[in-house]
Each structure stands twice: as structure tokens, then as C-alpha cells.
N, C-alpha and C positions, 0 to 999 in steps of 0.2 A: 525498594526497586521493583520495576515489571520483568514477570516472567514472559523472555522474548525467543525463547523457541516455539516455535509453530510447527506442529503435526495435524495430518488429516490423516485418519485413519491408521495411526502410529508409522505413516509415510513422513519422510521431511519432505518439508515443501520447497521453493525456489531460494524462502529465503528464510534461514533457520533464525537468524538472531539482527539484531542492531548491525552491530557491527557486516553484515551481507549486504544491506541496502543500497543504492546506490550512495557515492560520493554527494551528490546533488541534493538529496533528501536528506543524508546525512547532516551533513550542514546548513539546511534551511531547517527544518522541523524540529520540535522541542521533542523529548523522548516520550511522551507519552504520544506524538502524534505520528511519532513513527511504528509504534503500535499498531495503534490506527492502521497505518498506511499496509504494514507489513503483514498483517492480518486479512484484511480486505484485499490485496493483492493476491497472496495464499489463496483466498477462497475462491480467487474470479481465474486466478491459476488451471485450478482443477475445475468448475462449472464451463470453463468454455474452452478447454482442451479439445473439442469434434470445431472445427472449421466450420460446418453450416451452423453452428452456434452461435456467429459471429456475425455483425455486420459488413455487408460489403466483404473487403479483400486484408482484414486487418491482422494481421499476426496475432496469436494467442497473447504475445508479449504485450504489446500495445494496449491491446483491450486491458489487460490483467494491469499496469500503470494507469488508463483514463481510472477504469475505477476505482483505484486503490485513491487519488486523487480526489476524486471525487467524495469518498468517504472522510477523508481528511475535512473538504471544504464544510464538511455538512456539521463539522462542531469545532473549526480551527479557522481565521481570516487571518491576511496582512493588517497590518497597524499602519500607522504614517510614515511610522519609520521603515515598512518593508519585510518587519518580522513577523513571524507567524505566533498569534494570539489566541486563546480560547476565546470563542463566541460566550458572551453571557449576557 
């Protein structure tokens, strides 16, 4: 099994484990992509915490979701069937 608590600097982050994540991600993503997601989230968390960080008028939260997102697409796609698949 993946260790799914996330620390940055022995801080918790927004989202300590699996079970934190959204409902939504919970149930689309396979565990390993919630990894992924809960990770790169954490990180874009704390990198864009100062508002002129950010583009435009985007809540920290926002931003910290496209990219967690985005990190997910970058090694995970829908299938035919709608499920989320490893790239290979």
C-alpha cells in the first residue's frame, strides 16, 4: 500500500491522506492517482499561498486543484469506458 500522508516541512498539508480528498477524486481515480493528485495539490498548496503568485483573480484553492489535475493527466487518461487509466 502507498504511504498517503503528506508533510511539508513536518507541517500537514490540506490534505493528509486518501480518505481527505475530495468525494469526486475519490471516486474517479485509482489509488495510486490519487497520490498523484494529493501530492501535487500539497505542493501547489504551499508554492502559491501569496495571491500575486497566482494568475488573475484565482483562489489559492483553485489553482492548488487545476494543478493537482494536471499532474494526474500527465501519467493517467480516460479509457472508453470513462475510467481513469495509466498512460503506457
Amino acid at each position: 500500500m502507498y504511504d498517503t500522508t503528506y508533510q511539508v516541512k513536518g507541517i500537514n498539508m490540506p490534505y493528509n491522506s486518501h480518505k481527505d480528498l475530495p468525494n469526486s477524486v475519490q471516486n474517479a481515480l485509482p489509488p495510486k492517482a490519487q497520490s498523484i493528485y494529493l501530492a501535487a495539490f500539497n505542493s501547489a498548496w504551499d508554492e502559491y499561498k501569496d495571491p500575486e503568485d497566482r494568475r488573475g483573480h484565482q483562489s489559492r484553492e483553485e489553482v492548488a486543484h487545476k494543478v493537482a489535475w494536471s499532474a494526474v493527466k500527465q501519467k493517467y487518461k480516460k479509457n472508453d469506458n470513462g475510467m481513469w487509466c495509466e498512460n503506457i
